[in-house]
GUDREN-736918 format. One record per residue (C-alpha): x, y, z; residue number from 1; residue in three letters. Coordinates in steps of 0.001 Angstrom, whole numbers, plus 524288, in hexadecimal, padded with zeros to 5 digits. Layout:
BEGIN
    c1    c2    c3 resi resn
     X     Y     Z  NUM  Ala
...
***
This chain:
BEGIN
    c1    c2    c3 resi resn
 80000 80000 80000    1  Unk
 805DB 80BD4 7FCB2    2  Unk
 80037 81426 80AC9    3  Unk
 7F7D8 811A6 81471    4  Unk
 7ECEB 8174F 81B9A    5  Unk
 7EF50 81A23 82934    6  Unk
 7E82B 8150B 83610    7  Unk
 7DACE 81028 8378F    8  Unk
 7D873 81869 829D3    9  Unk
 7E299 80F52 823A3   10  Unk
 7D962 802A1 82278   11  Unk
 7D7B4 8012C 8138D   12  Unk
 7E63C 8063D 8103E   13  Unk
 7ED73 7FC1A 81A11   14  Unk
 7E2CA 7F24E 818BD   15  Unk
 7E5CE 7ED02 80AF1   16  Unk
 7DD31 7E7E8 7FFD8   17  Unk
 7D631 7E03F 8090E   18  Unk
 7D11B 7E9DF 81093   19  Unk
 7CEAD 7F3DF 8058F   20  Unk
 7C60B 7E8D8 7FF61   21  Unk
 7BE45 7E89A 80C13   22  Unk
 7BDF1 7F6A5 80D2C   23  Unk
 7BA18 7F8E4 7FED6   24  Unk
 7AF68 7EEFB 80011   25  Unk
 7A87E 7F3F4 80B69   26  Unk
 7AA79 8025F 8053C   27  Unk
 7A4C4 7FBAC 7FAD6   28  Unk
 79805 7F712 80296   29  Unk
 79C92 7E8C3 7FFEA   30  Unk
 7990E 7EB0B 7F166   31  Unk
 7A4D9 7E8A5 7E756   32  Unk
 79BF4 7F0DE 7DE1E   33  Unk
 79989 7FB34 7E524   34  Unk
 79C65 80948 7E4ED   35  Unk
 79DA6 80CA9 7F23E   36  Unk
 79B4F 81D75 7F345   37  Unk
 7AC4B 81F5D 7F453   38  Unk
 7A8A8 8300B 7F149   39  Unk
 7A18E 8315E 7FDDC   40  Unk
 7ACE7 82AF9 80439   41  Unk
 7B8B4 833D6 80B03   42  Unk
 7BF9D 82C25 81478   43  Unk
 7CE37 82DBC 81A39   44  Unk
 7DA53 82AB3 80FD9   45  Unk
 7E154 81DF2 8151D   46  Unk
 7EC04 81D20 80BE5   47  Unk
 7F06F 81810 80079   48  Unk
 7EE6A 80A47 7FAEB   49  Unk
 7F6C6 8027E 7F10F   50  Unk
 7ED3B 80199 7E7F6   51  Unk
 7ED52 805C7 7D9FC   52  Unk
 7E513 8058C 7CE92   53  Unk
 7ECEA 805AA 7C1E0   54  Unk
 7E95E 80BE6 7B5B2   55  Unk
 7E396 7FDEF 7AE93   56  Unk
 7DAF7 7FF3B 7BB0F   57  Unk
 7DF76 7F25B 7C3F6   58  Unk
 7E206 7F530 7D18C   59  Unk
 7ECA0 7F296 7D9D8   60  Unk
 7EFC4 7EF6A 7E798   61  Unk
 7FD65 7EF21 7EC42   62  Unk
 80029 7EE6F 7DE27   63  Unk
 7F8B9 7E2B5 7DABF   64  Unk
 7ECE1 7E208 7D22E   65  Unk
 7E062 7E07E 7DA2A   66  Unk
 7DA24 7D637 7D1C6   67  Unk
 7CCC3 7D458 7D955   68  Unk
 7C3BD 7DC50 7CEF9   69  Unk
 7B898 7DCE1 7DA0A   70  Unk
 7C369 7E315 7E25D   71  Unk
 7C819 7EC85 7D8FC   72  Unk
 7BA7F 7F099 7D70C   73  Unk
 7B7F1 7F1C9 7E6C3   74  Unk
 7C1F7 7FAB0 7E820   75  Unk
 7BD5F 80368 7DCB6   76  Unk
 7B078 80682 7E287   77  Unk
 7B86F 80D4D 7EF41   78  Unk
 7C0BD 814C4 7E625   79  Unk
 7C2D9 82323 7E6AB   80  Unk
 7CAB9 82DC5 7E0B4   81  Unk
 7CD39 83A9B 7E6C3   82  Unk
 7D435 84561 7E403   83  Unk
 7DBFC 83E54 7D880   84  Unk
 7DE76 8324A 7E0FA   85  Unk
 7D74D 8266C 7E2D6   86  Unk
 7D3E1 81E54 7EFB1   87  Unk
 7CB77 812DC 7F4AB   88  Unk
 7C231 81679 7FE72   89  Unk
 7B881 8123A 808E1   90  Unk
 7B041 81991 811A2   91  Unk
 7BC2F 819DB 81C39   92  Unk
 7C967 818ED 814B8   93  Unk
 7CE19 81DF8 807EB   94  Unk
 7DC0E 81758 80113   95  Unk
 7E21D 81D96 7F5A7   96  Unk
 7E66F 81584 7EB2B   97  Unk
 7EC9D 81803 7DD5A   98  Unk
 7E518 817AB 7D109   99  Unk
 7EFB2 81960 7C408  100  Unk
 7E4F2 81F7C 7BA60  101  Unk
 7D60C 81D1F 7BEA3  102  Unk
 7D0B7 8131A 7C73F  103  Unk
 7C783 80D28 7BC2A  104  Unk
 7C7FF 80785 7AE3A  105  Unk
 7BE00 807D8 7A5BB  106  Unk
 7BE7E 7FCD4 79F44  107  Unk
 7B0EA 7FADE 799B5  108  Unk
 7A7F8 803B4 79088  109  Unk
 79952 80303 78D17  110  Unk
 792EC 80A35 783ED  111  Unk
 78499 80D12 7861C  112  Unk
 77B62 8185D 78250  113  Unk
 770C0 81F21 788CE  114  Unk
 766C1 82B70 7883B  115  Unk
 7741E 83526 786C1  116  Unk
 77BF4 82BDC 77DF5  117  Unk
 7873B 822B2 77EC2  118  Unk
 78B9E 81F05 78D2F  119  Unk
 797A7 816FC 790FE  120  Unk
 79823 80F41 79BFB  121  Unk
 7A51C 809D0 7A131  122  Unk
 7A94B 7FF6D 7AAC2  123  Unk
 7B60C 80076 7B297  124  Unk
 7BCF8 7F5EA 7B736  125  Unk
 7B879 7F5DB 7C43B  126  Unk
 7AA41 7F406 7BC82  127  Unk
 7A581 8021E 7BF8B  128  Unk
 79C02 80543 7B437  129  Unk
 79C06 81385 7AF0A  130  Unk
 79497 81B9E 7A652  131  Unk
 79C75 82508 7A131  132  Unk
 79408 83102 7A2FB  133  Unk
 79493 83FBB 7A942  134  Unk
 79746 8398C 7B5A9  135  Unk
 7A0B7 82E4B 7B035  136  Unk
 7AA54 835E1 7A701  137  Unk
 7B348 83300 79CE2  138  Unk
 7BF45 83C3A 79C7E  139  Unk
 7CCCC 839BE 795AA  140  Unk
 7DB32 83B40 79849  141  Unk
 7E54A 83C36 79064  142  Unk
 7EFB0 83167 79127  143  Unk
 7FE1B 83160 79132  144  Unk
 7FE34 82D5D 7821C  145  Unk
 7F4E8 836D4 77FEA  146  Unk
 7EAB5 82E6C 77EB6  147  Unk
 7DDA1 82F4E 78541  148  Unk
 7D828 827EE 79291  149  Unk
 7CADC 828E9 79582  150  Unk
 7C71C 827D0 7A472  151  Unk
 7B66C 825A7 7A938  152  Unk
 7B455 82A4B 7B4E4  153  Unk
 7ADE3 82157 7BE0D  154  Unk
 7AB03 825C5 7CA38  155  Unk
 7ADB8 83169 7D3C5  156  Unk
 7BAD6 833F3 7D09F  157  Unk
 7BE16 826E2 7C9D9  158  Unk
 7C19D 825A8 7BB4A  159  Unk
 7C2E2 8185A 7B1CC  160  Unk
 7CD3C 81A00 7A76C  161  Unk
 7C689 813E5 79C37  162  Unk
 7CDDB 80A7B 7954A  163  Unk
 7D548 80B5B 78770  164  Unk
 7CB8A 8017B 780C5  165  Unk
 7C1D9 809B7 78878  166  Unk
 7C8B6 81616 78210  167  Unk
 7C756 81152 77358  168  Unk
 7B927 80D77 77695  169  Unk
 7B76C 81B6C 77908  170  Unk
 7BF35 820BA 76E81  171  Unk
 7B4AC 81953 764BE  172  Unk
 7A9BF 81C9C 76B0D  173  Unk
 7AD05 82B1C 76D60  174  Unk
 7A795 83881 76497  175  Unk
 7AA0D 84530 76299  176  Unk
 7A350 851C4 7687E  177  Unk
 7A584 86164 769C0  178  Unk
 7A92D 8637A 778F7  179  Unk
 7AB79 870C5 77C00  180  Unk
 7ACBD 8755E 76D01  181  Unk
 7B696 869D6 76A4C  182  Unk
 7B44E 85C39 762F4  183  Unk
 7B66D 8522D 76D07  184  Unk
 7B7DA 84237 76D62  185  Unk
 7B35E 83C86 77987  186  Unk
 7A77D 83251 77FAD  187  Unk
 799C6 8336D 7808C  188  Unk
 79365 82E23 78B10  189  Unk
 7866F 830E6 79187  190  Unk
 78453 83DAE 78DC7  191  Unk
 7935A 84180 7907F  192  Unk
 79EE5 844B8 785BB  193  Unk
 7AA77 840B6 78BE7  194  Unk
 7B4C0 8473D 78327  195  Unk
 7C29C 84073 77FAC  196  Unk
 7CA7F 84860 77703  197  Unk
 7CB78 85299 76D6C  198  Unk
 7C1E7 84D0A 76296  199  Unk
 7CE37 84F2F 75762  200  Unk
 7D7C2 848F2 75F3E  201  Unk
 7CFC7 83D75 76081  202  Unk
 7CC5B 83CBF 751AD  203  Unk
 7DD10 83C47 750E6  204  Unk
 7DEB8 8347F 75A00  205  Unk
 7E4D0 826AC 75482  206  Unk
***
């Protein structure tokens, strides 16, 4: 572990996996499924745990891969990111931990219509489903090679970087519109334009 909480306010940083698991669970209500209500929780800042999520989206403890999927997914519902850092949380004890890009993948893309139009829906890989919407938003970043990474967000202050067959999916399926007086490429989904790029330098793009 790279710190560790101190005292009686210590328990889930000094406690290892095992007792996160229990302390995630009953956060959890006992449901594996469950969202538990993490952004009405505020409690004291225990320390740090050796855990990391890397940017293909497995987690790690102690540098292994946790590969219990159900677990992975418990531990998703009690996480939090604040202030450009991201913990695991319960009603009594917070842990920071270290995320290299975004906590989710979206690895998964449906395309369905309703009253406004086209609407995506996405799954993640901890099997949240998201419709991309004015409350789910796609935004993108440019990449080191200059390429482009789209992110959804999925809740509170949680993103999904979409993945690259993901990407191309979006590339085919994307139009063109005036935003602000200038030809844009980008999504549609319910009701929203989420723009890309410059509208020429997608038409040049190889």
């Amino acid at each position: 572990m790279a710190k560790q909480g101190q005292g009686a306010q210590g328990q889930i940083a000094t406690s290892g996996l095992e007792g996160l698991t229990t302390a995630a669970t009953q956060a959890a209500g006992g449901k594996v499924r469950g969202l538990p209500p993490v952004h009405l929780w505020n409690p004291p800042f225990c320390g740090d745990l050796d855990m990391r999520i890397a940017s293909d989206g497995t987690w790690y403890y102690l540098g292994s891969p946790i590969g219990r999927v159900a677990l992975v997914r418990l531990f998703s519902t009690i996480l939090k990111r604040e202030d450009g850092k991201h913990f695991l949380v319960t009603p009594v004890e917070k842990v920071g931990i270290t995320v290299d890009d975004a906590p989710f993948l979206a690895v998964e893309m449906e395309k369905q219509s309703d009253e406004r139009g086209p609407r995506l829906r996405f799954r993640t890989n901890v099997d949240d489903f998201v419709d991309c919407d004015a409350g789910h938003r796609l935004r993108f970043e440019t990449a080191d090679d200059g390429g482009l990474m789209p992110y959804l967000h999925v809740r509170g202050d949680l993103w999904a970087k979409v993945t690259r067959a993901l990407y191309y999916d979006l590339v085919d399926i994307g139009e063109e519109r005036v935003v602000d007086g200038r030809p844009m490429f980008g999504i549609a989904s319910a009701g929203e334009f989420f723009a890309m790029a410059d509208a020429e330098q997608m038409r040049e793009a190889p």
